[in-house]
N, C-alpha and C positions, 0 to 999 in steps of 0.2 A: 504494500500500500504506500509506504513512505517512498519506493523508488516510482511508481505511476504520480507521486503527487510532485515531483522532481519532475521527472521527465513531461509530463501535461500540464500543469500548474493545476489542476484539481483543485479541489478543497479538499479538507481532512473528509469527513462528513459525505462529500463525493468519493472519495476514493474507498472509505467503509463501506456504503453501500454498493457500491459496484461491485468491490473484489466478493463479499458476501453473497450476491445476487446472479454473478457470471462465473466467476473463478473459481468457488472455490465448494467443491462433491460433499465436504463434510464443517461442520461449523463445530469441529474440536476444536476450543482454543479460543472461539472467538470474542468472550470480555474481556481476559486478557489481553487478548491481539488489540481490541480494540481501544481499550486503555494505554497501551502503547502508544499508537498510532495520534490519539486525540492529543495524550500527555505529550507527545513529543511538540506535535503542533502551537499548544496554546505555550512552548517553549521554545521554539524553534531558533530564534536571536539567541540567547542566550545559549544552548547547546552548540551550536554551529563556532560561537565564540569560543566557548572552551577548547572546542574540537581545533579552532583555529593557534590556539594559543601554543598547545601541544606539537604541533606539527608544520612549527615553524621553518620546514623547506619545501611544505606542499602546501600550496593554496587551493583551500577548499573546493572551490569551483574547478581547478584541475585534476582534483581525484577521481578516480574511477567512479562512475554511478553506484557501482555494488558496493564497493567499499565505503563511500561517501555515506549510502546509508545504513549501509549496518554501525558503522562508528556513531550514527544521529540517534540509533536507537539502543546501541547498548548505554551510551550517554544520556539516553535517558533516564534507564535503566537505574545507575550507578547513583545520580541522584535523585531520584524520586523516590526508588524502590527500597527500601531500608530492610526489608524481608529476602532481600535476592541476595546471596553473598555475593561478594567481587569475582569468586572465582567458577559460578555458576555464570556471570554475564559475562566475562573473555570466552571461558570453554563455549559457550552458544555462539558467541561473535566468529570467535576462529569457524569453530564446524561452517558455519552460513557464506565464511570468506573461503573457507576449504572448496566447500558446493558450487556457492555461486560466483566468485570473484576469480582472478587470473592466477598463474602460476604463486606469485607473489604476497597474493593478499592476504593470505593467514597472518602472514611474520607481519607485513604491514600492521594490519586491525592489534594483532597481539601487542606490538611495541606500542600506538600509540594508547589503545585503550590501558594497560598497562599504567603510563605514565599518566594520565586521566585519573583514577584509578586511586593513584597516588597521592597525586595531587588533591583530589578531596581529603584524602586519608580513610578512604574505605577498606576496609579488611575483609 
């Protein structure tokens, strides 16, 4: 949802309903996902920023789409979610950049969420 709301400019709200309605066989997951999805949005400046701060030789808008937004949502993740250990959001991030990002993007997501991570002082 978060890479259609990237790549179309959607809305949150557009891009929940849709993937819900066309995409997707089984609706495991879906408060969750949705909570996701909404939380990142109504934080979207501020994640992007941190995102930015950390990864100061990549500019955001030059990153990979896939990468781009798994790093937006496990940064959501890492501050909103105070229930998700740190090390429950990298291992989902890495898996997602293992699947669906390029040869590269595991160690990517890993190193910056990682210092993300940190940087809050999430354990």
């Amino acid at each position: 949802m978060l890479f259609q709301m990237d790549v179309s400019g959607v809305s949150s709200e557009q891009a929940v309903q849709s993937y819900w309605a066309h995409l997707c066989a089984t609706k495991e997951g879906e408060p969750f996902a949705n909570v996701l999805v909404r939380g990142w949005a109504a934080q979207r400046e501020r994640i992007d920023e941190i995102i930015r701060d950390v990864s100061q030789h990549w500019r955001l808008e030059r990153m990979a789409k896939v990468d781009r937004n798994i790093l937006r949502l496990a940064t959501y993740e890492l501050i909103a979610l105070d229930d998700v250990p740190r090390r429950v959001t990298l291992n989902e991030a890495v898996e997602l950049a293992k699947r669906y990002g390029s040869e590269g993007s595991a160690g990517f997501v890993n190193g910056v969420l990682d210092r993300i991570a940190s940087d809050l002082g999430k354990r």
